[in-house]
N, C-alpha and C positions, 0 to 999 in steps of 0.2 A: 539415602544416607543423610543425617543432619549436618548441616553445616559448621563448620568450626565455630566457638563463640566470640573469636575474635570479628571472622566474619558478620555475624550475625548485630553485633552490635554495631558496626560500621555500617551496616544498610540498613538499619532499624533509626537511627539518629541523626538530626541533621545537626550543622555544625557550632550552630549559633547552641544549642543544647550541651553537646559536648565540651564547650566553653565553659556555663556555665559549672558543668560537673567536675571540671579539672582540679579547681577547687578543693575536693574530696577524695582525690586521685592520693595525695600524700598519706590518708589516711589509710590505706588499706595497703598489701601488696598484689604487683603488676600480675599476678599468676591471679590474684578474684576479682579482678576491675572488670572484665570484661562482666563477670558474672553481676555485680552488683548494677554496673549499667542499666543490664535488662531489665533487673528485680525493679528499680527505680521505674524506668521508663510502664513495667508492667502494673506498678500499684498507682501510678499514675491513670492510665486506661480503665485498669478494673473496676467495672460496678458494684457497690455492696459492700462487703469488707475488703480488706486490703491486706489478703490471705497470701503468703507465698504461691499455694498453688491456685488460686482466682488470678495472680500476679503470668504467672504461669500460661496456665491457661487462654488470655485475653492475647496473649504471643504465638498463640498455635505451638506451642512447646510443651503439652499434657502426654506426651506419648514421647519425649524424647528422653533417651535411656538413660542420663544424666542427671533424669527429675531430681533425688533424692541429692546430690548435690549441693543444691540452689537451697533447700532445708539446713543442711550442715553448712551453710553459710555465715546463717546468723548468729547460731550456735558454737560455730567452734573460731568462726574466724577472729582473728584480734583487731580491734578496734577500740576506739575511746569515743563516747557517745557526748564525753567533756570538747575535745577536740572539734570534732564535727560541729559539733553548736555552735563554738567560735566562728567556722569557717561558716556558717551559715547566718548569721550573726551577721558578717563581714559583708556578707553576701547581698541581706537585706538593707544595709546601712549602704553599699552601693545604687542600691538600684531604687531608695525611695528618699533617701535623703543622702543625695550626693554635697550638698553644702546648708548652710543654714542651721538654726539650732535643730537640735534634736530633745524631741519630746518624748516621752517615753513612760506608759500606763501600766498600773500592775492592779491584777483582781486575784482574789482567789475564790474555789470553789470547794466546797464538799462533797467528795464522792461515797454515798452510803456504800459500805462493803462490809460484810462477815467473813469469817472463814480461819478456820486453824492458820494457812500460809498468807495470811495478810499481815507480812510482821512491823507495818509503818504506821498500822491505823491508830489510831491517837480520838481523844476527845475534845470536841473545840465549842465555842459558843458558834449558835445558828444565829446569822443575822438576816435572813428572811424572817423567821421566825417570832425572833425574839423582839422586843422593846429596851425603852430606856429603866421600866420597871420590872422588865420579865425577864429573867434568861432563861434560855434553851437549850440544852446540852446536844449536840450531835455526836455520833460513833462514826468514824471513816477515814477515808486518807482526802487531805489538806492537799489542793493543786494552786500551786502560781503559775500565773499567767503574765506575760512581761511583752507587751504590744510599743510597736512603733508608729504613734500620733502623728499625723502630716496637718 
């Protein structure tokens, strides 16, 4: 019989981690925390992609009757993926620059993509590509990246 997941997450976690997690605790409720715990700690461990069920699985929990659960987590549970960033955000501005200025880098990149349901893709200048004489159009979706400099 599997263990409760309250259980499971309490001897799966030590405490200095749980710490850190509490953090993300407000963002969800107390009825999926335990579930989100695992998922965390499991795409942590998982090799390869960072599949729910690789997530899963790397917990010796591919066989518990739940599975599908852990799926409708992502999907239906409510959360703010705005929120979360703050708190992680907060998180990192603790633990790499507790004092001192803060420096802070942004890049972006071009992800080539096609496809009917690609509704963000946009056209941007390539600047590998391109020169101060040439431009170069790329097709795809625009990513920022927003890095904390020590």
């Amino acid at each position: 019989m599997p263990l409760p997941l309250s259980d499971l997450s309490m001897t799966l976690l030590p405490n200095w981690f749980t710490g850190v997690l509490q953090g993300f605790a407000p963002l969800l409720s107390a009825r999926v925390w335990p579930q989100v715990q695992l998922l965390v700690v499991g795409a942590i461990l998982s090799p390869g992609k960072r599949t729910v069920t690789a997530a899963l699985r790397v917990l010796g929990l591919a066989d518990d009757p739940r599975f599908g659960t852990f799926h409708r987590l992502l999907s239906r549970a409510r959360w703010s993926s705005l929120q979360a960033s703050q708190v992680l955000f907060s998180l990192l501005l603790t633990a790499f620059v507790p004092s001192g200025p803060l420096v802070l880098g942004l890049d972006d990149t071009i992800e080539r993509r096609t496809g009917k349901k690609i509704s963000a893709r946009g056209i941007y200048r390539d600047p590998v590509r391109s020169s101060h004489g040439y431009f170069v159009k790329a097709s795809g979706l625009r990513w920022l990246s927003l890095m904390v400099c020590d």
